[in-house]
N, C-alpha and C positions, 0 to 999 in steps of 0.2 A: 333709841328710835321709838317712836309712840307707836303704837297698834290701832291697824285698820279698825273702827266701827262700821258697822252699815247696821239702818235699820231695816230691820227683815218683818214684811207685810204679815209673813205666816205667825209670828210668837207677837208682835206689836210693839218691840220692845228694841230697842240698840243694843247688837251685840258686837262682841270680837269677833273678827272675822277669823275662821281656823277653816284652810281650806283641808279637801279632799286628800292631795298632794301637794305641798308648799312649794316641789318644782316644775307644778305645772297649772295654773289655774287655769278652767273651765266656765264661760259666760256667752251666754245665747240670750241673744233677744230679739224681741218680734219686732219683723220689718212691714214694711210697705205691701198692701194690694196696688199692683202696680195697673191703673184703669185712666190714670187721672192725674194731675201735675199735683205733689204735697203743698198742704199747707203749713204756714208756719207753728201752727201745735204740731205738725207730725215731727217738724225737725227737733223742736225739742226733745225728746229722749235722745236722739240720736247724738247730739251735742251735749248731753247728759253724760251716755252711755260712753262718748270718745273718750270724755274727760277723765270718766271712772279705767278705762282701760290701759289709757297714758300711765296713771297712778298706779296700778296692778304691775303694769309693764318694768316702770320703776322700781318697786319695792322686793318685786318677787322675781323678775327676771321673764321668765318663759310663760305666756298669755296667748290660748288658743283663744276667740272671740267671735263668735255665729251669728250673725243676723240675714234672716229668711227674707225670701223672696215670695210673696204668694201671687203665683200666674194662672191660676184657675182658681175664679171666682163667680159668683152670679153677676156680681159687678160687672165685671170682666165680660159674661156673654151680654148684657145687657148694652155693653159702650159696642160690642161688638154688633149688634143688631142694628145700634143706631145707627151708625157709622157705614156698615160695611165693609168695615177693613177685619180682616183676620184678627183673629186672637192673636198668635204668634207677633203679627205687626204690632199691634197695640202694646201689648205689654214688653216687648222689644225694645217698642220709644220710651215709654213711660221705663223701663228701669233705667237704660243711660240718662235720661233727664233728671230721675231722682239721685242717680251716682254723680252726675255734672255737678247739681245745685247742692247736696251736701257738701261734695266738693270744695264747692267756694264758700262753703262754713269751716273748713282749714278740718273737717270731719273726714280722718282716713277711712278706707275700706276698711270691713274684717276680715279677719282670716280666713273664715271658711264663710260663704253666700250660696247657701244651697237654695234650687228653686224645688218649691213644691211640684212641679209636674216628674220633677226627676226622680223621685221618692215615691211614687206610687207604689211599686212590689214592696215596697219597707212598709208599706200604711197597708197594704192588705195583709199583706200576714201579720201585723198587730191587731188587725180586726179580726182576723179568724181566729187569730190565740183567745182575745177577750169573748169571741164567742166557745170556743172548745174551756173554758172555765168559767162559764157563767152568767160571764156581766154583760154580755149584748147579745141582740137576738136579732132574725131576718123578717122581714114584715115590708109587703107588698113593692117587692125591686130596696128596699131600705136597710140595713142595718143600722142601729139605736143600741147607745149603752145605755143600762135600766141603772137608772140614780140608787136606787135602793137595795141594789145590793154591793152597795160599798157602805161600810159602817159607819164610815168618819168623812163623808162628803160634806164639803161646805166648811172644812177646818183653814181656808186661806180668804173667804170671804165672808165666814160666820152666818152664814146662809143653811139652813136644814133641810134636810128632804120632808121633814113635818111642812118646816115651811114654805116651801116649794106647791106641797100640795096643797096648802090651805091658800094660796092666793094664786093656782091654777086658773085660767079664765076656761069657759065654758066649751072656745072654740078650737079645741085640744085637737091635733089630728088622730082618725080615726087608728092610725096602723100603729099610734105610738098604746105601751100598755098601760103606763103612768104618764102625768103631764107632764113631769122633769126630765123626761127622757131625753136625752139627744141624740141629734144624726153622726153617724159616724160613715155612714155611704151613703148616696141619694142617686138614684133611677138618670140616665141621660135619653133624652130625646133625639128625635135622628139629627136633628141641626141640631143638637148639644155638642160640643166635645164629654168624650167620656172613655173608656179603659174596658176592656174585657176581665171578669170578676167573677169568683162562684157564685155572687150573688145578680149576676146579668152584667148590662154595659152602665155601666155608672163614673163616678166622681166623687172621691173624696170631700167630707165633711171639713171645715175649716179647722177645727179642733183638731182633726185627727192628725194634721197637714205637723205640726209642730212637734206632737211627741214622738212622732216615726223620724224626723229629721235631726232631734238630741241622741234618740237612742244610736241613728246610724253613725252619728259623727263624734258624740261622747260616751258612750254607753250607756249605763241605768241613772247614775245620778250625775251629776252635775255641781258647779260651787254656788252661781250665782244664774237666773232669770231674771229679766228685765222686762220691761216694758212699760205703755201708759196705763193709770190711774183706771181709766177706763177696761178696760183688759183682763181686770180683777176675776172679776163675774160677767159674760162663766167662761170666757176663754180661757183663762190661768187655772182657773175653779177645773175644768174640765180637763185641759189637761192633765193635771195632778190625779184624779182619777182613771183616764185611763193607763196611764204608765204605771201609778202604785200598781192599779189590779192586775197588767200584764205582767209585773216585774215581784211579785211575790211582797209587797208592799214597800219594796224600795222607794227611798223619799225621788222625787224628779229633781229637785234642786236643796238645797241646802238653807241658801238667801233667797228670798223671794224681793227684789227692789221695785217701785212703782214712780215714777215720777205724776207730779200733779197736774192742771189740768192750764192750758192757757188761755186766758182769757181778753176780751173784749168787751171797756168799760162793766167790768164784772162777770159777766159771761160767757162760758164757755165756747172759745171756739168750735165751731163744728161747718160743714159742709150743710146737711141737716137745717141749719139755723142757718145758712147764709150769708154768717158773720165774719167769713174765712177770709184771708189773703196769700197766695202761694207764696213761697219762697220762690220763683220764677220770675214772679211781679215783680216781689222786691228789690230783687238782684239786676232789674230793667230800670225799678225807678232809684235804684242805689247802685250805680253802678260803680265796681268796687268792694265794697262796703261788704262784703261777706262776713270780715272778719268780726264787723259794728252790728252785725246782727248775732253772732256766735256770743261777744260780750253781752250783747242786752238778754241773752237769754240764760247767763251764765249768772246774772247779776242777782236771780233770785234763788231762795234755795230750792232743791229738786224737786221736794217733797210738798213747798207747796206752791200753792196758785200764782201765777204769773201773768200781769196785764200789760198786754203789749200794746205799744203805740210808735207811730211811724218816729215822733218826736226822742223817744228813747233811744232808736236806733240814732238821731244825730246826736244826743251827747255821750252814746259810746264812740262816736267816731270821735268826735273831739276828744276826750278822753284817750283813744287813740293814738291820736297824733302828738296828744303830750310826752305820752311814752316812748313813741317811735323818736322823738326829738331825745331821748336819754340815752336811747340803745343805740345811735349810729356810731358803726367803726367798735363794737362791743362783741366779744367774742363769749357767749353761756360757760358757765362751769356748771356747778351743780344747784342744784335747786336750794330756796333757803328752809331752812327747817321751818320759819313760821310758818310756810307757802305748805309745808306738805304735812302739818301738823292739821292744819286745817282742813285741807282734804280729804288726812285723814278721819277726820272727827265726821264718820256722814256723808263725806263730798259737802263739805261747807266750803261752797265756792263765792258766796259772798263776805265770806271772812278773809279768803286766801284773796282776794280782790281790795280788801280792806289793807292787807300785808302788802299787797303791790305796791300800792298806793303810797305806804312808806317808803316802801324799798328804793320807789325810783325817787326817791327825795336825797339820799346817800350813795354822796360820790363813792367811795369808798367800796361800794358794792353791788355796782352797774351789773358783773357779769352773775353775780347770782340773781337779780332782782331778771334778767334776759331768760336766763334760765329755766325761773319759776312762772314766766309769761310765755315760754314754750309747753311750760307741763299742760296749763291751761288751755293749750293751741291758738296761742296767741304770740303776734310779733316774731312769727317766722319766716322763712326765704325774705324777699325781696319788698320792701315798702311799696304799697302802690298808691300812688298820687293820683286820684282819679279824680276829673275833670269832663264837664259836659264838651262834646263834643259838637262844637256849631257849623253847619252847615246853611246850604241855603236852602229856603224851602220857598214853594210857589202859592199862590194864593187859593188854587186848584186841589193843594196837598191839605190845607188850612179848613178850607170850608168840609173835604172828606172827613176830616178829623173831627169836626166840630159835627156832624151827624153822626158818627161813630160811637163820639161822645152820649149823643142827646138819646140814642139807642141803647146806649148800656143803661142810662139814666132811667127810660122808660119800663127796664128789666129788672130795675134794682139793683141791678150790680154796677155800685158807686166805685170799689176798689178798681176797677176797670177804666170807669168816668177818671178820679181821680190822676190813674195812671196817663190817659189821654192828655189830661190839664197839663204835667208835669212834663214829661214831653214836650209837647209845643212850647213851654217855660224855656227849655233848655236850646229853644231857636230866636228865644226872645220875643216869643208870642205870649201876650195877654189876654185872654178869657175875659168877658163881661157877661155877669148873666142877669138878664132882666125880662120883663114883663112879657115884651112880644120875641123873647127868643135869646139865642147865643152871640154876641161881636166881639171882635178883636181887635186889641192893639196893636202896634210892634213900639218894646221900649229901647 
């Protein structure tokens, strides 16, 4: 049997994987601020992360696996102000939405989904430890861990605290002592949610939210940390400092994994830029199709950049259904070695994809090719043949639609527009858009 590689962000280099305890592996990764329906860059790691756990689960047997919940956010009070609705509400709906829609990415739970609010008493006396040995101090309702007195900060993003301060900008807050400093508690106002603290009524810093939730659930170190690309710096970056300095310079993790960033026509998705499409959308204008979205996104390797297009997700469905046409009346045995040879080299799941591809060509080995498309989480339970649903709709329902439309249109948000189109499509309604406005068909 070949041995696990991953490459680990922290050394830059592909190693053997040699856990902690080989009968128990250990892997947390950061999950969703739950404010707001994920877009399809958030699913990726998580369809990343399933994949790599599947593999773990396999090879090693016994896989605990953490991914956070973070429920108090500025975000969070900010959709909370908009709105009106409670905190608690908001981020209530938004994590069963984000549980539904990974969901139908064939992406299981983890095993352990701790929420940041629950973890408070664990985040304050980690902040009081780092303050009783040095490395953070209290300043105006705030506590801030000081960058500078960890000696090897910046060793997972190659980032320095020389250079930290040499491209400080001007408008440093006044209470921090250096400009790299970060918050590790911050002040709540009376409409803030916030926790009673020796340092007043406040709220944990985002950073802090994560290493109080490995330490309470794995202890000091850990095998494997995940997350996006993004995350690097200074989430992961900060991290790693405060757990080394609380933990006597215990490493927090071992692997450091990052997947890469998804993009749109080359650019990176982001909310920020506009460019976004949820996986909520998707699974409205694909309906079914979860699993044609978990393949396109599998299709490239982890580590780098991935351009998404609505077009990709149908020739993973096609692609799909060729398979699904091999496996019926096929009962899985064991995975094929190329299938997890590949895997294991990296999580090269574009190769293991490449080995399917054979597999399902040889009769001869239907139930390992079934198999090695479960490791993937693909071609499980029951095939679903998903088919628009036509109904009737009224001329009344038609024109709403079609201002619906011309309003998302006018906001920019075409992924909306588009979904409107595709819709009325699937009643047999045709769109015309021209000069003096919107008309429709019926074909």
């Amino acid at each position: 049997m070949s041995k696990l590689k991953i490459y680990n962000t922290l050394t830059g280099k592909k190693e053997v994987f040699v856990p902690v305890d080989p009968e128990h592996i250990t892997m947390y990764v950061c999950g969703p601020t739950v404010y707001d329906y994920a877009h399809v860059g958030n699913a990726r790691p998580v369809v990343v992360f399933d994949t790599l756990a599947r593999l773990l689960r396999h090879d090693y047997g016994k896989l605990t696996y953490a991914r956070n919940i973070t429920d108090i956010d500025d975000k969070i009070i900010e959709a909370s102000q908009k709105t009106g609705e409670d905190i608690s509400v908001i981020t209530e709906k938004f994590t069963r939405i984000y549980e539904e829609d990974m969901a139908a990415l064939n992406a299981e739970l983890p095993d352990v989904q701790p929420k940041a609010t629950e973890y408070i008493a664990e985040m304050i006396a980690l902040i009081s430890d780092l303050i009783k040995k040095g490395h953070a101090y209290e300043a105006d309702g705030h506590v801030l861990f000081q960058v500078s007195t960890m000696k090897d900060y910046g060793e997972l993003s190659g980032r320095t605290v020389e250079d930290l301060l040499a491209g400080a900008r001007v408008d440093v807050a006044d209470y921090k002592r250096e400009a790299p400093d970060f918050v590790l508690w911050k002040p709540s106002s009376d409409d803030q949610p916030g926790w009673d603290s020796p340092w007043g009524r406040g709220r944990p810093g985002w950073h802090t939210e994560c290493s109080a939730m490995i330490e309470k659930n794995f202890g000091k170190t850990i095998d494997i940390h995940g997350g996006g690309q993004d995350l690097i710096f200074p989430h992961h970056e900060n991290e790693i400092a405060q757990s080394k300095c609380s933990h006597g310079g215990a490493p927090l993790a071992n692997y450091w994994m990052h997947n890469g960033y998804l993009t749109v026509d080359g650019e990176k998705m982001s909310k920020s830029l506009g460019n976004f499409v949820t996986v909520h959308e998707l699974l409205e204008q694909f309906p079914g199709k979860g699993e044609a979205i978990r393949l396109t996104l599998l299709t490239s390797h982890y580590r780098q950049p991935a351009d998404f297009s609505r077009d990709g997700i149908k020739q993973a469905q096609k692609q799909l259904d060729r398979w699904w046409n091999v496996v019926e009346n096929v009962t899985a045995s064991e995975p094929a070695e190329e299938v997890l040879n590949a895997l294991r080299d990296d999580l090269n799941t574009p190769k293991a994809i490449m080995e399917l591809n054979l597999l399902s060509k040889d009769e001869d080995r239907k139930d390992e090719f079934k198999a090695s498309a479960n490791l993937l989480g693909l071609l499980q339970g029951i095939r679903i043949k998903a088919k628009p649903v036509l109904l009737e709709i009224t001329e009344e329902d038609i024109e709403k639609a079609i201002a619906e439309r011309a309003e998302a249109k006018s906001n920019n948000d075409y992924d909306r527009a588009d979904l409107i189109r595709t819709k009325l499509e699937t009643f047999g309604i045709h769109l015309l858009d021209g000069p003096d406005g919107t008309t429709w068909e019926k074909k």
